[in-house]
PDB file of N, CA, C and O in Angstrom:
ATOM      1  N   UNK A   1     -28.369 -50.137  65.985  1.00  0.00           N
ATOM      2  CA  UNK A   1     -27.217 -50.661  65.296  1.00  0.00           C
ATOM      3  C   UNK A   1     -26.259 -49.524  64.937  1.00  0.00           C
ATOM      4  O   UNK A   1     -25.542 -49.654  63.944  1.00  0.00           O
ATOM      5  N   UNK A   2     -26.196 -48.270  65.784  1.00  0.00           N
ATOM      6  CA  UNK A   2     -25.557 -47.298  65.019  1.00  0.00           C
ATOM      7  C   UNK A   2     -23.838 -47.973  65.450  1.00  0.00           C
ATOM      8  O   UNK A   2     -23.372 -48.643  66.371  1.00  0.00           O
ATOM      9  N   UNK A   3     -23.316 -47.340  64.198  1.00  0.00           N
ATOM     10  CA  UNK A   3     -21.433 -47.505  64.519  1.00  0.00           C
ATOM     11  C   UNK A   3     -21.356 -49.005  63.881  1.00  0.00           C
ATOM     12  O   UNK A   3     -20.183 -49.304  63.656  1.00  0.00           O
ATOM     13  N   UNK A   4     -22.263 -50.008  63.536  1.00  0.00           N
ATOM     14  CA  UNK A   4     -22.284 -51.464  62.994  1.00  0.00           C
ATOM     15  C   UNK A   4     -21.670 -50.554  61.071  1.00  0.00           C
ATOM     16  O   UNK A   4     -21.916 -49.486  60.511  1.00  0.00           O
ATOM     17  N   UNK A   5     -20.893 -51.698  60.771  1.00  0.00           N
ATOM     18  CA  UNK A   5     -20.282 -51.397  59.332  1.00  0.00           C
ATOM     19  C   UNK A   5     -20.582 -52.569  58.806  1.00  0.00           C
ATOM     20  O   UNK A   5     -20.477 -52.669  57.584  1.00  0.00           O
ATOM     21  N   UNK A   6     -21.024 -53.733  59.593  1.00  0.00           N
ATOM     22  CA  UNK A   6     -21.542 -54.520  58.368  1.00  0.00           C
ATOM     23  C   UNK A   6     -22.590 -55.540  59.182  1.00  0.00           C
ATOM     24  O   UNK A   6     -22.485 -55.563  60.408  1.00  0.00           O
ATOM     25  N   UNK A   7     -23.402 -56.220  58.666  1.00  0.00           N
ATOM     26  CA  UNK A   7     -24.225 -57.375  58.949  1.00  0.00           C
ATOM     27  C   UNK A   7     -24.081 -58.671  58.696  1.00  0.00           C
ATOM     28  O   UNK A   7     -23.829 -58.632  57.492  1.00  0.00           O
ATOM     29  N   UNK A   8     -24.066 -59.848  59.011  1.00  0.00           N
ATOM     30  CA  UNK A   8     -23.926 -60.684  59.151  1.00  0.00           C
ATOM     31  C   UNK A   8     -25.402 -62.173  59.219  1.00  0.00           C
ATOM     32  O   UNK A   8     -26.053 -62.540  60.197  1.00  0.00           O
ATOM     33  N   UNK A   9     -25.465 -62.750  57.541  1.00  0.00           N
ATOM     34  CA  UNK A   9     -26.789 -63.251  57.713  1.00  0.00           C
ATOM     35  C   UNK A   9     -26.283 -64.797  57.152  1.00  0.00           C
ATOM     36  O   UNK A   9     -25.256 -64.934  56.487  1.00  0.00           O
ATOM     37  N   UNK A  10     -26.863 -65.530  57.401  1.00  0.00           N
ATOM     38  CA  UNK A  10     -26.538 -67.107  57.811  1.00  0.00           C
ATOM     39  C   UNK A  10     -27.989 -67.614  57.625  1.00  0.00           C
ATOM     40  O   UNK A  10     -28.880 -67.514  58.469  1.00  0.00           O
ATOM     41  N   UNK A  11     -28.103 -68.197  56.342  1.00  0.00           N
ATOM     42  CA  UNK A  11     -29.260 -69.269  55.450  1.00  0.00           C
ATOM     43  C   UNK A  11     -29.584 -69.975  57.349  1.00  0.00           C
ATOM     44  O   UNK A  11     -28.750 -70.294  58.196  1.00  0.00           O
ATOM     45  N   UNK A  12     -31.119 -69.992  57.415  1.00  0.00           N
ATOM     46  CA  UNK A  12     -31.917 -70.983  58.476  1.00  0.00           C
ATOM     47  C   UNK A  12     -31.467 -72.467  58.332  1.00  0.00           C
ATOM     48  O   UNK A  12     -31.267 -73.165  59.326  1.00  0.00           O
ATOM     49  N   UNK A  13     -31.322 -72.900  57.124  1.00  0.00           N
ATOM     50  CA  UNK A  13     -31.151 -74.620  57.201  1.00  0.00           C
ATOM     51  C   UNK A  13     -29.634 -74.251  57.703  1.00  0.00           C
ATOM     52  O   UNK A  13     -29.338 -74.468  58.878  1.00  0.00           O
ATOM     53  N   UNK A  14     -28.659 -73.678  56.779  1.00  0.00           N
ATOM     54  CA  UNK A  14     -27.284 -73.655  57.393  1.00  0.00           C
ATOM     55  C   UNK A  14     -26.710 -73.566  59.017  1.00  0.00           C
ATOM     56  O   UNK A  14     -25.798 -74.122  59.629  1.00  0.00           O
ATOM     57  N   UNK A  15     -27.738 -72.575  59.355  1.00  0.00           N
ATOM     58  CA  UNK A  15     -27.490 -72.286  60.946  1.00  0.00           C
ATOM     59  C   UNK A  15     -27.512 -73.533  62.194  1.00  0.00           C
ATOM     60  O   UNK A  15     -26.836 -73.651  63.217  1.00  0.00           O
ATOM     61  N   UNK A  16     -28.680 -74.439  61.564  1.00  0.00           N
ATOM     62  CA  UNK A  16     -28.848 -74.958  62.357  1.00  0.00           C
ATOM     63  C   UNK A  16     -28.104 -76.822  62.044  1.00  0.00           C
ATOM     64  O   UNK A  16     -28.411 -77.842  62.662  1.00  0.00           O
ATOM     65  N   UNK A  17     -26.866 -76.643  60.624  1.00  0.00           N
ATOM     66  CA  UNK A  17     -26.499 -77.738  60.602  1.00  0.00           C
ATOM     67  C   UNK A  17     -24.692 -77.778  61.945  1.00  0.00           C
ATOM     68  O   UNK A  17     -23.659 -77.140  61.741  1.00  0.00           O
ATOM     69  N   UNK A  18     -24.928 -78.588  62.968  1.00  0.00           N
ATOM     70  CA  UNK A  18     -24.047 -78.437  63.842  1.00  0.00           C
ATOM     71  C   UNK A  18     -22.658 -78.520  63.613  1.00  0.00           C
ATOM     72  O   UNK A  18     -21.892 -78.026  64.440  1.00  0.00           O
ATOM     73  N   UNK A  19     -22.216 -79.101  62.565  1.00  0.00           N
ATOM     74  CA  UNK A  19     -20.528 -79.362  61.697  1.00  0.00           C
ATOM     75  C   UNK A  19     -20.299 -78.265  61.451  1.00  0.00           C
ATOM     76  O   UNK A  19     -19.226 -77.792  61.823  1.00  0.00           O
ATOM     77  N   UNK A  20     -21.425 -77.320  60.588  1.00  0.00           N
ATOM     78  CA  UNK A  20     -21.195 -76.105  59.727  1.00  0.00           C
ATOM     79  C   UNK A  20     -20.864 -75.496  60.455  1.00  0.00           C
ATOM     80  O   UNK A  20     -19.750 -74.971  60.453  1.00  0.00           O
ATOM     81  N   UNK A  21     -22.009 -75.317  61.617  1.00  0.00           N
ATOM     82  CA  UNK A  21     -22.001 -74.360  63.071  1.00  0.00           C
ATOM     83  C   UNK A  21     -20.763 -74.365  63.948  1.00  0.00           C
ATOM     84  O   UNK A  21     -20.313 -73.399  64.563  1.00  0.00           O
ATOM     85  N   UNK A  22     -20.322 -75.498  63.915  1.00  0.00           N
ATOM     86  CA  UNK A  22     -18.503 -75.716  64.562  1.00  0.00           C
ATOM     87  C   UNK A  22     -17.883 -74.930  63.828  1.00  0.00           C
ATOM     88  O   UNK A  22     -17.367 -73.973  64.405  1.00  0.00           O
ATOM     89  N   UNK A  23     -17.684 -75.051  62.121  1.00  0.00           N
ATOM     90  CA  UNK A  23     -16.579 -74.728  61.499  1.00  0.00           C
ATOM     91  C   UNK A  23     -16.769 -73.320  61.525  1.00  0.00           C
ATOM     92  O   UNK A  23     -15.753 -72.639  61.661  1.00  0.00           O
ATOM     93  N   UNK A  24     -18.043 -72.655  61.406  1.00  0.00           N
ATOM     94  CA  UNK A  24     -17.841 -70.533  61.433  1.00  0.00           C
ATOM     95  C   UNK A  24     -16.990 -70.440  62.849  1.00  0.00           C
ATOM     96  O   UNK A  24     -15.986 -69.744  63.006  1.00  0.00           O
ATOM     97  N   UNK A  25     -17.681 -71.398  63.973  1.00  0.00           N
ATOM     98  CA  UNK A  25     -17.277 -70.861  65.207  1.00  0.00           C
ATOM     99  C   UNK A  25     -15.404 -71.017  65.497  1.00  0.00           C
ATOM    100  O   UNK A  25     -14.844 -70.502  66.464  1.00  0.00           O
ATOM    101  N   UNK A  26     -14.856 -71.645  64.670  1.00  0.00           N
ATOM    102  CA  UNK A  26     -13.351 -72.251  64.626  1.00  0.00           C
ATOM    103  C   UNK A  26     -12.588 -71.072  63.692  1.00  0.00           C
ATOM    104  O   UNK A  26     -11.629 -70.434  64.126  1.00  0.00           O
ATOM    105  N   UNK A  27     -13.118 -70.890  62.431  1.00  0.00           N
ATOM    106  CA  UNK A  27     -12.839 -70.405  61.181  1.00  0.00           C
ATOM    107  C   UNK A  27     -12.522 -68.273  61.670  1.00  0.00           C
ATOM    108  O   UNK A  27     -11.633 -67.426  61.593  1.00  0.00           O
ATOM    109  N   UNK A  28     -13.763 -68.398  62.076  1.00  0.00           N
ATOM    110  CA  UNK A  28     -13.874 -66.616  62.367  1.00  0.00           C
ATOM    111  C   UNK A  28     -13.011 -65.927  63.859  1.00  0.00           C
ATOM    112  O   UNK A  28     -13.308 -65.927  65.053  1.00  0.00           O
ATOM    113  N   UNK A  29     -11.995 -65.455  63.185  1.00  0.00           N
ATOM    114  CA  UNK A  29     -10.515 -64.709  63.958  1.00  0.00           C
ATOM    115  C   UNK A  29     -11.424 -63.788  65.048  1.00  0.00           C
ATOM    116  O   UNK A  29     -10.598 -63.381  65.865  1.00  0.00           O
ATOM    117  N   UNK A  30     -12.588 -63.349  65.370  1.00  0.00           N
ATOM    118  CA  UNK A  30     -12.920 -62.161  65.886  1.00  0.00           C
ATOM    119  C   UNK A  30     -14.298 -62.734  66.642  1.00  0.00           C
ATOM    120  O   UNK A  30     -14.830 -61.985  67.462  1.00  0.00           O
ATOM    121  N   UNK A  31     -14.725 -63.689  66.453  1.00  0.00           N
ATOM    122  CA  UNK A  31     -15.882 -64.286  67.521  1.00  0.00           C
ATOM    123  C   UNK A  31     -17.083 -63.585  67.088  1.00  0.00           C
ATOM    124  O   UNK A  31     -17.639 -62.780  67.836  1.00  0.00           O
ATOM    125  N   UNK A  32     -17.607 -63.909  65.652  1.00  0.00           N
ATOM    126  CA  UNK A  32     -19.011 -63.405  65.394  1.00  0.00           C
ATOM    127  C   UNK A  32     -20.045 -64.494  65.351  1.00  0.00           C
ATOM    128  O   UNK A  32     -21.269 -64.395  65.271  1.00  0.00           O
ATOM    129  N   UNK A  33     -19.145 -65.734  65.435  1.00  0.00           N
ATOM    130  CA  UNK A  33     -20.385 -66.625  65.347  1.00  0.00           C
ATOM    131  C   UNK A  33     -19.953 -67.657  67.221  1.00  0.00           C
ATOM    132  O   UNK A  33     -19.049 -67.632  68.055  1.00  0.00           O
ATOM    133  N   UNK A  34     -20.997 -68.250  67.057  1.00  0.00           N
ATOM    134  CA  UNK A  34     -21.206 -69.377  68.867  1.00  0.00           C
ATOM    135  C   UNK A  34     -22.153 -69.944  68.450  1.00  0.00           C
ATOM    136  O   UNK A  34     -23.080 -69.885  67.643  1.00  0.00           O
ATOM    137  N   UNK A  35     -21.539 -70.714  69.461  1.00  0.00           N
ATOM    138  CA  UNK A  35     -23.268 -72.380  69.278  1.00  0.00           C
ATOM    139  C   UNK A  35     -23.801 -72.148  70.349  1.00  0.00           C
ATOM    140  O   UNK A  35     -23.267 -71.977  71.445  1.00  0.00           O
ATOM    141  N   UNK A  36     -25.367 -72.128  69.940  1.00  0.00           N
ATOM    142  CA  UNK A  36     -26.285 -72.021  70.950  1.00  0.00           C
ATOM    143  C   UNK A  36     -26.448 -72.945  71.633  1.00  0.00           C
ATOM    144  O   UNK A  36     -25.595 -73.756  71.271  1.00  0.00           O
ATOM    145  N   UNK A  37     -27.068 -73.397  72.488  1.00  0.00           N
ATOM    146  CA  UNK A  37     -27.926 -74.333  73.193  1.00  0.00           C
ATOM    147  C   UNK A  37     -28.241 -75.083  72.020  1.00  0.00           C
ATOM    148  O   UNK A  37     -28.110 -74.567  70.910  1.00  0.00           O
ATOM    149  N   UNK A  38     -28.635 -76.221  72.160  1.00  0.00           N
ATOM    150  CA  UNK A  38     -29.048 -77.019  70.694  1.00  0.00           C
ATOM    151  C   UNK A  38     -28.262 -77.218  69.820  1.00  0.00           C
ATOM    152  O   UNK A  38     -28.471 -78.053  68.940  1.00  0.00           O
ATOM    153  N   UNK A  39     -27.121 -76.439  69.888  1.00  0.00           N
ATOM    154  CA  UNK A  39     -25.842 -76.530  68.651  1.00  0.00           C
ATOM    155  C   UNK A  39     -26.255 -75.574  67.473  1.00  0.00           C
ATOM    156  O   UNK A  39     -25.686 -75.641  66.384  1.00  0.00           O
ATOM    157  N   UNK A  40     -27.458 -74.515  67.782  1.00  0.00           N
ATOM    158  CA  UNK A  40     -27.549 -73.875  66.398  1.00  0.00           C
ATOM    159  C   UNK A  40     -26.835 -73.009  66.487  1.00  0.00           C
ATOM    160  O   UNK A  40     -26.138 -72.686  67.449  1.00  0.00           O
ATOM    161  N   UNK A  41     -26.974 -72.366  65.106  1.00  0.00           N
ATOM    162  CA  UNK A  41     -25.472 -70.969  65.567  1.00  0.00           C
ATOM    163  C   UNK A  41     -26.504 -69.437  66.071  1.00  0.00           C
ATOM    164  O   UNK A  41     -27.644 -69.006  65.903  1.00  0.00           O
ATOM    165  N   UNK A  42     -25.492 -69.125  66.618  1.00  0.00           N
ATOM    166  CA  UNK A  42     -25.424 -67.096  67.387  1.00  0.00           C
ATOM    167  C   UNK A  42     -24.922 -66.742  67.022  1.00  0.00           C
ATOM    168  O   UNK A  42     -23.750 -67.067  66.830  1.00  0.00           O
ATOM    169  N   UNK A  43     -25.678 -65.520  66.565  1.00  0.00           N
ATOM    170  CA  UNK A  43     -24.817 -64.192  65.938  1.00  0.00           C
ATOM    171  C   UNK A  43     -23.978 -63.576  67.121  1.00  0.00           C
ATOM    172  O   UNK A  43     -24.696 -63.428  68.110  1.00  0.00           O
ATOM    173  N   UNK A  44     -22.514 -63.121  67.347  1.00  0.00           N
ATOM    174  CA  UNK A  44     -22.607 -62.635  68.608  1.00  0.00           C
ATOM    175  C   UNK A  44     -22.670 -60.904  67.823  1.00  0.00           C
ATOM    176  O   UNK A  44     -21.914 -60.288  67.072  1.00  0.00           O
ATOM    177  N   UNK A  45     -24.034 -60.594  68.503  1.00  0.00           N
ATOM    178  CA  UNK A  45     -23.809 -58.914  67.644  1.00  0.00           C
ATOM    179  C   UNK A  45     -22.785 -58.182  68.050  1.00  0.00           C
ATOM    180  O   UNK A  45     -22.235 -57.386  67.289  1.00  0.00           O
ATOM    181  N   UNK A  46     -22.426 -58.358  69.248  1.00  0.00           N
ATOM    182  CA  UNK A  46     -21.708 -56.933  69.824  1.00  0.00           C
ATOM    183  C   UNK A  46     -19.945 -57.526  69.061  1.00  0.00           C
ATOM    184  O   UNK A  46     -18.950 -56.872  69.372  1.00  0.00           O
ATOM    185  N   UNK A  47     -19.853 -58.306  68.458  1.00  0.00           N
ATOM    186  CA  UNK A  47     -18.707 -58.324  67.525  1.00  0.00           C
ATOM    187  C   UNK A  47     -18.604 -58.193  66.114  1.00  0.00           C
ATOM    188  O   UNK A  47     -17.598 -58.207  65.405  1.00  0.00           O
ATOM    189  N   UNK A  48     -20.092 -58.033  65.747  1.00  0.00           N
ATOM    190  CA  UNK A  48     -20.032 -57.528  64.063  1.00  0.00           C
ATOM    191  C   UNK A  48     -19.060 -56.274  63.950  1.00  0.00           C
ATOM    192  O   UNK A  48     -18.346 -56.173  62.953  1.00  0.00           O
ATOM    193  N   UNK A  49     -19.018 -55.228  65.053  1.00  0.00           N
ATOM    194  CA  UNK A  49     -18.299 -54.415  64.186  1.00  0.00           C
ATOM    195  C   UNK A  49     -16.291 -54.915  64.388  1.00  0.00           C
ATOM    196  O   UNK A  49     -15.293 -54.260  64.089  1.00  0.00           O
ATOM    197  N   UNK A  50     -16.400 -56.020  64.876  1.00  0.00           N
ATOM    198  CA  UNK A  50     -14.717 -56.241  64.628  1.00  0.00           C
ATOM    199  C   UNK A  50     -14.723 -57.183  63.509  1.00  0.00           C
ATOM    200  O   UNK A  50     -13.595 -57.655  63.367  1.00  0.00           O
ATOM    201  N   UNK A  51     -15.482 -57.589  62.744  1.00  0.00           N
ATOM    202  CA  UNK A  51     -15.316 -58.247  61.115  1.00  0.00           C
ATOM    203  C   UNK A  51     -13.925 -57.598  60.473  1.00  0.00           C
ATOM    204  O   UNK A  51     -13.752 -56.385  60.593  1.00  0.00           O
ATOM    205  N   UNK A  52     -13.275 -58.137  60.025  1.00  0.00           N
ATOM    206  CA  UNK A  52     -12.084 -57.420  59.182  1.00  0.00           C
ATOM    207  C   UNK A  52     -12.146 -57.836  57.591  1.00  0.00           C
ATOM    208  O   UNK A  52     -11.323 -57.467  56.754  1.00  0.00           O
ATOM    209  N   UNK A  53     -13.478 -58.820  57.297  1.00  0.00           N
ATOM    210  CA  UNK A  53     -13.995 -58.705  56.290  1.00  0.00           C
ATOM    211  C   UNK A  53     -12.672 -60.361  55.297  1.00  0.00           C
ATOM    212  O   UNK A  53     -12.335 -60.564  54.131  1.00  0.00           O
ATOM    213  N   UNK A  54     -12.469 -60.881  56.263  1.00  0.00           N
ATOM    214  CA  UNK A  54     -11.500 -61.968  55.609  1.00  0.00           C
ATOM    215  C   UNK A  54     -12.077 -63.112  55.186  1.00  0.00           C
ATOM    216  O   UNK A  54     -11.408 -64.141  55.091  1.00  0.00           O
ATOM    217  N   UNK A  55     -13.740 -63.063  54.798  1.00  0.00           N
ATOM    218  CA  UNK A  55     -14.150 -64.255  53.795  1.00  0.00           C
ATOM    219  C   UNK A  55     -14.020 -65.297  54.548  1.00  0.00           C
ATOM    220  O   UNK A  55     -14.116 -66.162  53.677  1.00  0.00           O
ATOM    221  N   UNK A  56     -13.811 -66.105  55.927  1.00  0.00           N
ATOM    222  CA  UNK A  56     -13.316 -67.078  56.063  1.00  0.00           C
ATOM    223  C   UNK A  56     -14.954 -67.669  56.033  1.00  0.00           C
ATOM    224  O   UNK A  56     -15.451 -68.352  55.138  1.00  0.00           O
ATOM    225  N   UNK A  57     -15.474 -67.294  57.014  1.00  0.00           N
ATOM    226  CA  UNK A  57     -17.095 -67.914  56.901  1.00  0.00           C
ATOM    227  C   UNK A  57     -17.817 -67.998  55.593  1.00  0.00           C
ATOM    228  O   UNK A  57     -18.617 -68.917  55.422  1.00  0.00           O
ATOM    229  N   UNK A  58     -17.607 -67.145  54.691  1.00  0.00           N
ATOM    230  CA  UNK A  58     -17.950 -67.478  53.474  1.00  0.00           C
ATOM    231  C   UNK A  58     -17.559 -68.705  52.503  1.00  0.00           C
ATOM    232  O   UNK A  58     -18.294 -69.244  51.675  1.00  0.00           O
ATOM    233  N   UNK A  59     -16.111 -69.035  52.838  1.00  0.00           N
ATOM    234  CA  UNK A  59     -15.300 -69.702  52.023  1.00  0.00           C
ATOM    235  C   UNK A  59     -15.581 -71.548  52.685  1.00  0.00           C
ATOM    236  O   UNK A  59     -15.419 -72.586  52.043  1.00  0.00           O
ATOM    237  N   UNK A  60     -16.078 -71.380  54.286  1.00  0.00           N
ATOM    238  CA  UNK A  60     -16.544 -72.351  55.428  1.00  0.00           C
ATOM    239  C   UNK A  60     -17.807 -72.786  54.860  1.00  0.00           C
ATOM    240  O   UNK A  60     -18.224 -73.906  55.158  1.00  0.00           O
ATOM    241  N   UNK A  61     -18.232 -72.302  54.355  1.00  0.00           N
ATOM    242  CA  UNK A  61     -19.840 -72.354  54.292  1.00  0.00           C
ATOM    243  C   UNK A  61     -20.396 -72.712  52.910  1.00  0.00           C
ATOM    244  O   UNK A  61     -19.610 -72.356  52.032  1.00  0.00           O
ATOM    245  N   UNK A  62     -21.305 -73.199  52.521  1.00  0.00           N
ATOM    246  CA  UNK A  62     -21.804 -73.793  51.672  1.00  0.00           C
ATOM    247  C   UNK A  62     -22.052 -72.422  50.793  1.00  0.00           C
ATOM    248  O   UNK A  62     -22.304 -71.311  51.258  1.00  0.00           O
ATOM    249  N   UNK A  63     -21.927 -72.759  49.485  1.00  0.00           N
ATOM    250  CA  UNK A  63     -22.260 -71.250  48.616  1.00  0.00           C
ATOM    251  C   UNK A  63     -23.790 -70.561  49.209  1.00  0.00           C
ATOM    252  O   UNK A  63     -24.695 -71.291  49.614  1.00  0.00           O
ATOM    253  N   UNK A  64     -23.875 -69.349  49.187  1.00  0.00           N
ATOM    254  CA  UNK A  64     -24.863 -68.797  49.462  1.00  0.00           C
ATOM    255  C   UNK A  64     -25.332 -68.602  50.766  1.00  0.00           C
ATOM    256  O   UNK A  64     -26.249 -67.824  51.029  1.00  0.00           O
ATOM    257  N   UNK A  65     -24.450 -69.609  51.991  1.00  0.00           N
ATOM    258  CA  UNK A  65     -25.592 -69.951  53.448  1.00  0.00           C
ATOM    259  C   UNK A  65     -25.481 -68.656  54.148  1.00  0.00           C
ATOM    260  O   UNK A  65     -26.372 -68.081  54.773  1.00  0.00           O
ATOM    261  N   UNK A  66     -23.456 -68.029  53.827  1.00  0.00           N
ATOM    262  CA  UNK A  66     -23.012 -66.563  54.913  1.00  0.00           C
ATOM    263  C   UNK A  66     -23.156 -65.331  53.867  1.00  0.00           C
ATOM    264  O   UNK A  66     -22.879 -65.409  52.670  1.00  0.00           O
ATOM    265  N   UNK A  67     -23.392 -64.770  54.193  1.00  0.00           N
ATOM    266  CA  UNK A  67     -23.424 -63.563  53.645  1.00  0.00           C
ATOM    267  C   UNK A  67     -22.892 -62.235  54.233  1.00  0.00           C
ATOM    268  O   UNK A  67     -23.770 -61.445  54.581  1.00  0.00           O
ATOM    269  N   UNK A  68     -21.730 -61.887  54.389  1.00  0.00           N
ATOM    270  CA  UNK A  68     -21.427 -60.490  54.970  1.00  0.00           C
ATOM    271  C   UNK A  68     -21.735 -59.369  54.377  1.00  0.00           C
ATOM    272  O   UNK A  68     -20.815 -59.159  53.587  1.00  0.00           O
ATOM    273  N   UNK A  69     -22.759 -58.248  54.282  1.00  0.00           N
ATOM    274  CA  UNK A  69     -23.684 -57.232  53.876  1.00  0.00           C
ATOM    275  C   UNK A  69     -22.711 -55.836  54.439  1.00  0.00           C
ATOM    276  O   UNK A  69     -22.722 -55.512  55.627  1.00  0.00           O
ATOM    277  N   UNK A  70     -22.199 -55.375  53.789  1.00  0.00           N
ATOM    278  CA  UNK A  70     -21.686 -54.202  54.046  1.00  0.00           C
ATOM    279  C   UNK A  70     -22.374 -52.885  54.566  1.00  0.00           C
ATOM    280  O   UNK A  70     -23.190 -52.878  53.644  1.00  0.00           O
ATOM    281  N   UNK A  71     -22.613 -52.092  55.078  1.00  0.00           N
ATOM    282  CA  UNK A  71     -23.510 -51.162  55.468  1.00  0.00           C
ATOM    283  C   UNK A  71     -23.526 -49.891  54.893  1.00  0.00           C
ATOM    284  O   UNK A  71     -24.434 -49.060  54.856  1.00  0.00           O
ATOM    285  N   UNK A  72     -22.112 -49.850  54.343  1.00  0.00           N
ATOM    286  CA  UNK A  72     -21.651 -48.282  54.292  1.00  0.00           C
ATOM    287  C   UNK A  72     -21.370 -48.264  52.541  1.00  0.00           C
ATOM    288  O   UNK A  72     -21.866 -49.263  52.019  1.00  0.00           O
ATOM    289  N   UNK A  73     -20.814 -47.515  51.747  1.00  0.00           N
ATOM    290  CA  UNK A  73     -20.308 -47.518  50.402  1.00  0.00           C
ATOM    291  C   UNK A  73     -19.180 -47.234  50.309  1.00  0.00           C
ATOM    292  O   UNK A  73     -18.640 -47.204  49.203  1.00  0.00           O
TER     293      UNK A  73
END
């Protein structure tokens, strides 16, 4: 994960509700989230480091489900 500035973690029940899973994949300007096969959600890693940190998946998401984890101080 070197050069990653932040992480990206998404509650198990949340991931796999398919509405929710539409709205990160609509909501997020930079393509960190996709629906899998099954409709659950994908992290896409190799775009965590273009996050610009704009809350939208947080604000999408049920309190607590997204969590963007900063890496650095």
């Amino acid at each position: 994960m070197a050069g990653m500035f932040i992480d990206v973690k998404v509650d198990a029940t949340a991931a796999r509700q398919t509405e929710l899973v539409k709205k990160l994949v609509e909501v997020c300007p930079v393509g960190i989230f996709a629906q899998a096969d099954g409709g659950t959600l994908r992290i896409v890693e190799e775009n965590l480091d273009e996050c610009v940190l704009c809350d939208l998946c947080i604000e999408a998401a049920p309190k607590g489900a997204v969590k963007v984890i900063k890496l650095y101080e």
